[in-house]
C-alpha positions as CSV (number, residue, x, y, z in Angstrom):
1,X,63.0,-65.9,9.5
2,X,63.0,-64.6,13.0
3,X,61.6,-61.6,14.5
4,X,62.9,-60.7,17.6
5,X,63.2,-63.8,19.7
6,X,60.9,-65.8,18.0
7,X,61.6,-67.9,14.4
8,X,59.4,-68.9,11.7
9,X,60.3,-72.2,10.5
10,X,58.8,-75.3,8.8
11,X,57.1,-76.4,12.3
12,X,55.9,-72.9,12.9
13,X,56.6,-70.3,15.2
14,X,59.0,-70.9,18.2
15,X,60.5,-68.8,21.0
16,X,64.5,-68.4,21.0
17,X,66.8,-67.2,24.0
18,X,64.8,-67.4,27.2
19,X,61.6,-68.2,25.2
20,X,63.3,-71.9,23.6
21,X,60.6,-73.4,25.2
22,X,57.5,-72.0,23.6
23,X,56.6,-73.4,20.4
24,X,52.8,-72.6,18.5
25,X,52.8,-75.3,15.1
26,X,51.5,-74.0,12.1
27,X,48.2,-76.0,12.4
28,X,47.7,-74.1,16.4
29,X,48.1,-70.5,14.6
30,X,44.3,-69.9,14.0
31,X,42.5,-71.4,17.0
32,X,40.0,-69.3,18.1
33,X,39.5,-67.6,21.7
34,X,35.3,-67.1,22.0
35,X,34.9,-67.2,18.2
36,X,36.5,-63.4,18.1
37,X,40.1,-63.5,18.8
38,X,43.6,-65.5,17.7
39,X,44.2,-67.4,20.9
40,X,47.8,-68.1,20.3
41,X,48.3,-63.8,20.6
42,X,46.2,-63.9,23.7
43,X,48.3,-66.9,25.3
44,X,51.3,-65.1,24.5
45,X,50.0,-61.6,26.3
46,X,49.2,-63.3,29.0
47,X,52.4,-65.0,29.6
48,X,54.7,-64.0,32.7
49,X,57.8,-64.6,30.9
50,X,57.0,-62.3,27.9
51,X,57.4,-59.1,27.8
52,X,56.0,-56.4,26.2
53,X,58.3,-56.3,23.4
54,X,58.2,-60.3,23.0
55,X,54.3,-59.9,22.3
56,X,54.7,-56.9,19.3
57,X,57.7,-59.6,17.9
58,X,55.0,-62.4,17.8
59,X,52.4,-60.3,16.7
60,X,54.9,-59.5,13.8
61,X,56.0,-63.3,13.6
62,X,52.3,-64.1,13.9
63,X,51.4,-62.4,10.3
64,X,54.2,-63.3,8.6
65,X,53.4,-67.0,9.5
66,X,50.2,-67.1,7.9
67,X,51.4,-66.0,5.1
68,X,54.5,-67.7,4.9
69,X,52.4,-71.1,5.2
70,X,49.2,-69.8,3.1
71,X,46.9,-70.3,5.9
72,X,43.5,-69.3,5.4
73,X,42.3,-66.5,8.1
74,X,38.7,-67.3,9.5
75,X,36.3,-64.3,8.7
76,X,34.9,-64.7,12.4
77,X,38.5,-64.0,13.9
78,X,39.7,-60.1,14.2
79,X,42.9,-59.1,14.2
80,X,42.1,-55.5,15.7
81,X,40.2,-57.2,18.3
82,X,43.1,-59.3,19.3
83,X,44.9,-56.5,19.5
84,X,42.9,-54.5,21.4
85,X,43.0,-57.6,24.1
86,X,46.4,-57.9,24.3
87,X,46.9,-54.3,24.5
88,X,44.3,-54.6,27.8
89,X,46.1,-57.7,29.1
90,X,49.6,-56.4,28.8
91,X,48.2,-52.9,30.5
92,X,46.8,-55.1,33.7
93,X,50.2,-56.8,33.8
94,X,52.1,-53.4,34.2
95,X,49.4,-52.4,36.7
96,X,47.3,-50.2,34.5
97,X,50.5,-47.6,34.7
98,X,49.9,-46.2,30.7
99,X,52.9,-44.7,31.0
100,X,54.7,-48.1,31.3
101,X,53.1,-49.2,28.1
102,X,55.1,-48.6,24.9
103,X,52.8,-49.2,22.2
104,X,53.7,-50.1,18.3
105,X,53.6,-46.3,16.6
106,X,50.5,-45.9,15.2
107,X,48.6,-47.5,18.1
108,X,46.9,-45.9,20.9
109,X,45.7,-46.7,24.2
């Protein structure tokens, strides 16, 4: 199944087109970032290459992942949290220019 350029597939999630070379496995999906966040999202936010764009496909990716292998979600890790930090991340990448930042409908700044 892909979303955007990124494919879910029996290894797990891997980048496509300009991203071939980024691959999370199924088994990296729930590593934790300070016992609050996914660290795969963050890595993925904080990565040059990726754009805006790439990071809501991954996020997309991302859920349908866990569900697609029947991973079991720690109760210390949040979603919205992660969120929230990639929203920041991708924010200081643009320079902090809001107007640059084209968030999901729905979300807010």
């Amino acid at each position: 199944m892909n979303f955007g350029n990124w494919e879910v597939n029996d290894f797990g999630i891997i980048g496509l087109g300009k991203l071939r070379r980024l691959e999370i496995s199924r088994e990296d999906l729930v590593h934790k970032r300070d016992n609050l966040f996914y660290d795969c999202l963050l890595n993925i936010a904080e990565m040059g290459i990726v754009s805006e764009l790439n990071v809501y496909e991954f996020n997309a990716a991302f859920i349908f992942a866990l569900s697609f292998f029947n991973i079991d979600i720690p109760r210390e890790l949040s979603f919205s949290k992660t969120f929230e930090k990639q929203i920041q991340m991708i924010s200081e990448k643009l320079g902090d220019d809001e107007d640059e930042l084209h968030l999901p409908q729905g979300i807010q700044h």
